[in-house]
Every structure is written in structure tokens, then in C-alpha cells.
Residue frames relative to the residue before (quaternion, step in Angstrom):
aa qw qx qy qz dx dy dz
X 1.0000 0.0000 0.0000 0.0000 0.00 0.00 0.00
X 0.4152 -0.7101 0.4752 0.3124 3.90 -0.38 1.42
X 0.7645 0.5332 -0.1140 0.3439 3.10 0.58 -2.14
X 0.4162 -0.6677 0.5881 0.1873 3.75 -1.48 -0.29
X 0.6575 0.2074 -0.2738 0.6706 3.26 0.40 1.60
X 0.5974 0.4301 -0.4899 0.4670 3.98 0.56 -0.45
X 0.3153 -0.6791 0.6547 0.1038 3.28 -1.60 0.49
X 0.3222 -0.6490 0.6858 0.0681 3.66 -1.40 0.40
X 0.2706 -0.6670 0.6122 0.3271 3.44 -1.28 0.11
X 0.0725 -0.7578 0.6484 -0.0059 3.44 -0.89 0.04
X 0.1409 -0.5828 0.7862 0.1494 3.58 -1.92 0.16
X 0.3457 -0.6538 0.6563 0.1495 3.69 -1.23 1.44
X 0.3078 0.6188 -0.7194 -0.0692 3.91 -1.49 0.13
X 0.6151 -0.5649 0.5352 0.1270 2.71 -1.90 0.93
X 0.0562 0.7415 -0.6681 0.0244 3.70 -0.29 1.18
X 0.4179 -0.6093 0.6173 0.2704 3.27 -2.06 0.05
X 0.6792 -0.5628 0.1608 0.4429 3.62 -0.73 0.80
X 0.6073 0.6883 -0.3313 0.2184 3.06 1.17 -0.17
X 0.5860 0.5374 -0.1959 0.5740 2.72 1.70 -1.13
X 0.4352 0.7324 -0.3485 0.3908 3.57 1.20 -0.77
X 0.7657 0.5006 -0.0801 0.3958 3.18 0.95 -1.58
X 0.5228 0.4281 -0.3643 0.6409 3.68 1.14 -1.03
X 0.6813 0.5003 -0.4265 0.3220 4.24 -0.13 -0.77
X 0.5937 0.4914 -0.4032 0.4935 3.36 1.16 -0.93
X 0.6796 0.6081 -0.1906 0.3634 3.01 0.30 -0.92
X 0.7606 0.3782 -0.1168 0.5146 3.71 1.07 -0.52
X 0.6432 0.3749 -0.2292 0.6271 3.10 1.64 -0.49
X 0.3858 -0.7242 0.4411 0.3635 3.69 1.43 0.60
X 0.2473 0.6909 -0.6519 0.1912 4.04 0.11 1.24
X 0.6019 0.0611 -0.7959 0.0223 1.37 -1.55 1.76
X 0.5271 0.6464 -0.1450 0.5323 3.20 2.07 -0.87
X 0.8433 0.2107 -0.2221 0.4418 3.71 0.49 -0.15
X 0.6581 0.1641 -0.0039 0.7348 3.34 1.53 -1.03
X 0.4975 -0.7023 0.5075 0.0414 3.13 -1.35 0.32
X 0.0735 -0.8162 0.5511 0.1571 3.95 0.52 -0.02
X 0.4165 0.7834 -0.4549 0.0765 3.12 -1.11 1.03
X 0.5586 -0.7084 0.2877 0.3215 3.35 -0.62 1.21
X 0.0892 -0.8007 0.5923 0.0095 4.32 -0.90 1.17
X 0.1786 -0.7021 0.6036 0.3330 3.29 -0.76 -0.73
X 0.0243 -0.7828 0.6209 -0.0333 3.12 -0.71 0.66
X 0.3732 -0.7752 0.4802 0.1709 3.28 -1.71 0.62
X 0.2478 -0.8689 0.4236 0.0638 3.45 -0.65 1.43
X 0.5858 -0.6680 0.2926 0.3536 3.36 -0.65 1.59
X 0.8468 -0.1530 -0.1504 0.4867 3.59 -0.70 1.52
X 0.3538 0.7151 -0.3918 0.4582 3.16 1.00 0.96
X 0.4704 -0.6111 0.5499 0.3209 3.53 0.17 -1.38
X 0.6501 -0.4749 0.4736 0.3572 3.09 -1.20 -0.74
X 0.0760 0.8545 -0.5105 -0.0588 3.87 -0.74 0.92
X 0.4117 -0.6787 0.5481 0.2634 3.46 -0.70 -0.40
X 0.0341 -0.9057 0.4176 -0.0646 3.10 -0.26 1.33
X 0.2157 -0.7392 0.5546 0.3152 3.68 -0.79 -0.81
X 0.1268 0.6574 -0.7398 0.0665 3.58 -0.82 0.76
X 0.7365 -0.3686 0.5448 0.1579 2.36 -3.12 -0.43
X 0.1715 -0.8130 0.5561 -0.0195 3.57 -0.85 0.82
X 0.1852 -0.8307 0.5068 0.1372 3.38 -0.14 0.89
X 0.7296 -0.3716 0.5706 0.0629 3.19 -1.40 1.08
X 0.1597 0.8242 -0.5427 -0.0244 3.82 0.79 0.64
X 0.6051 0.4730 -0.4660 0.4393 4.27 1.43 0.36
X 0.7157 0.2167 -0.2947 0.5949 3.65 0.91 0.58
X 0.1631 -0.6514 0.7410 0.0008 2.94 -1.26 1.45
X 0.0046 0.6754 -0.7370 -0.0240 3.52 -1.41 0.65
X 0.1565 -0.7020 0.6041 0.3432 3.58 -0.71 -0.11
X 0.7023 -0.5242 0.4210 0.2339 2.87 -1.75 0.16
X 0.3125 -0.7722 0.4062 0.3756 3.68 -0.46 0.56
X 0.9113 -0.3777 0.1096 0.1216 3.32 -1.11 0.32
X 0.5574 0.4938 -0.0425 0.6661 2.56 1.97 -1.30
X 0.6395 0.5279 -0.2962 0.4739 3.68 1.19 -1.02
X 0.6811 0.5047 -0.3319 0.4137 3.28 1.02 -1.88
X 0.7625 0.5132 -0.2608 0.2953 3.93 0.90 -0.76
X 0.5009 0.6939 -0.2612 0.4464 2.96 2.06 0.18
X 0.5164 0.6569 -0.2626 0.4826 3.06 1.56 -0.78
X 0.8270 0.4339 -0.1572 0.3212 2.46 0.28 -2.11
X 0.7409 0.4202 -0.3365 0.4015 3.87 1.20 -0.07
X 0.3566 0.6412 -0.4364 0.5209 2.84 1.80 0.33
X 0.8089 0.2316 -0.3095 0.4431 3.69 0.36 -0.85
X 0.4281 0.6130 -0.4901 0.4480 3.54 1.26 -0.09
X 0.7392 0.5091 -0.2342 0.3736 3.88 0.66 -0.62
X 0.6377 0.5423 -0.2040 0.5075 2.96 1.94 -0.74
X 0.1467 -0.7202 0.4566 0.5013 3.42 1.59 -0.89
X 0.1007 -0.7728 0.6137 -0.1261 3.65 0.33 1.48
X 0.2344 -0.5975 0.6437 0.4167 3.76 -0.80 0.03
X 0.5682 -0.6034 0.5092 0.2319 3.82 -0.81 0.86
X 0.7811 0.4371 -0.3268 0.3034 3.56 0.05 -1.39
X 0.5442 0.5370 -0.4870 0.4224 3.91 1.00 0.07
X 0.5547 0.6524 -0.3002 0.4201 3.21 1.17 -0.96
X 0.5990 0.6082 -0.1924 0.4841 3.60 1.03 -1.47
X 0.6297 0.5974 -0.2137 0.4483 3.40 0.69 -1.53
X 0.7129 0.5507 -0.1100 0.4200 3.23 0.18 -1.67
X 0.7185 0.4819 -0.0966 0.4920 3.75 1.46 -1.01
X 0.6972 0.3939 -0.2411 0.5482 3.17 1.58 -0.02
X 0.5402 -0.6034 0.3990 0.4301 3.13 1.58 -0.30
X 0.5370 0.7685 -0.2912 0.1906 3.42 0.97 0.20
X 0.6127 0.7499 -0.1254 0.2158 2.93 1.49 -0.51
């Protein structure tokens, strides 16, 4: 989320560093995404402190196909709205 105040959906899980490690690693951290620690505020929750993925907004790659359709049933399961998702795949964002 660029801005202060916009929001993002998202799903939190709790890994151990190990797993921590293979993700970096798939999500190309440090070189494609970034890891880094935010806080953020979860609907009727509060405030937490998290860790995610920054993108790298001077290299756009898309996602292949098989990936991009992973997502997308990932937020299809979540009821994600889709069209950020779309966006984001074209480089638009």
C-alpha cells in the first residue's frame, strides 16, 4: 500500500524461519520484492506488526500463467475483488 490510509486485502500466516526462507527465496528477496517489517491494522483486530513483500516498482515482470492463476484462486477463495489483482498484472498499478 504506497499511500497512508489506503488499505489492501491480504491473508496473514504464521511461518517458522524456515519457511520464511524458501518464501524469500521464491518471491526473489531481495531482487524482486523486498521483505519488510509494517504494522498494519486488522479489521476488528487492532494494530499488528507484520512482515511482507514489496515490489520493486523499476522492474515489472508479470506473472506466468499458471502462477497468475494461482493467485487469482487464491483471491477468488478469499472473495478478493479481482480487478486489483488484474491491474497489478499489467503493470498498472
Amino acid at each position: 500500500v504506497p499511500r497512508k490510509g489506503w488499505r489492501t486485502e491480504g491473508v496473514l500466516y504464521e511461518l517458522c524461519p524456515e519457511d520464511v526462507a524458501r518464501l524469500d527465496m521464491f518471491e526473489g528477496h531481495p531482487f524482486v520484492y523486498e521483505r519488510r517489517a509494517k504494522d498494519v491494522i486488522l479489521r476488528g483486530q487492532g494494530r499488528t506488526r507484520v512482515q511482507l513483500y514489496i515490489h520493486h516498482v523499476d522492474l515489472f515482470c508479470p506473472p506466468a500463467p499458471a502462477y497468475f492463476g494461482l493467485i487469482r484462486r487464491g483471491y477468488q477463495r478469499f472473495s478478493f475483488d479481482i480487478w486489483p489483482l488484474k491491474m497489478a498484472a499489467r503493470g498498472l498499478t
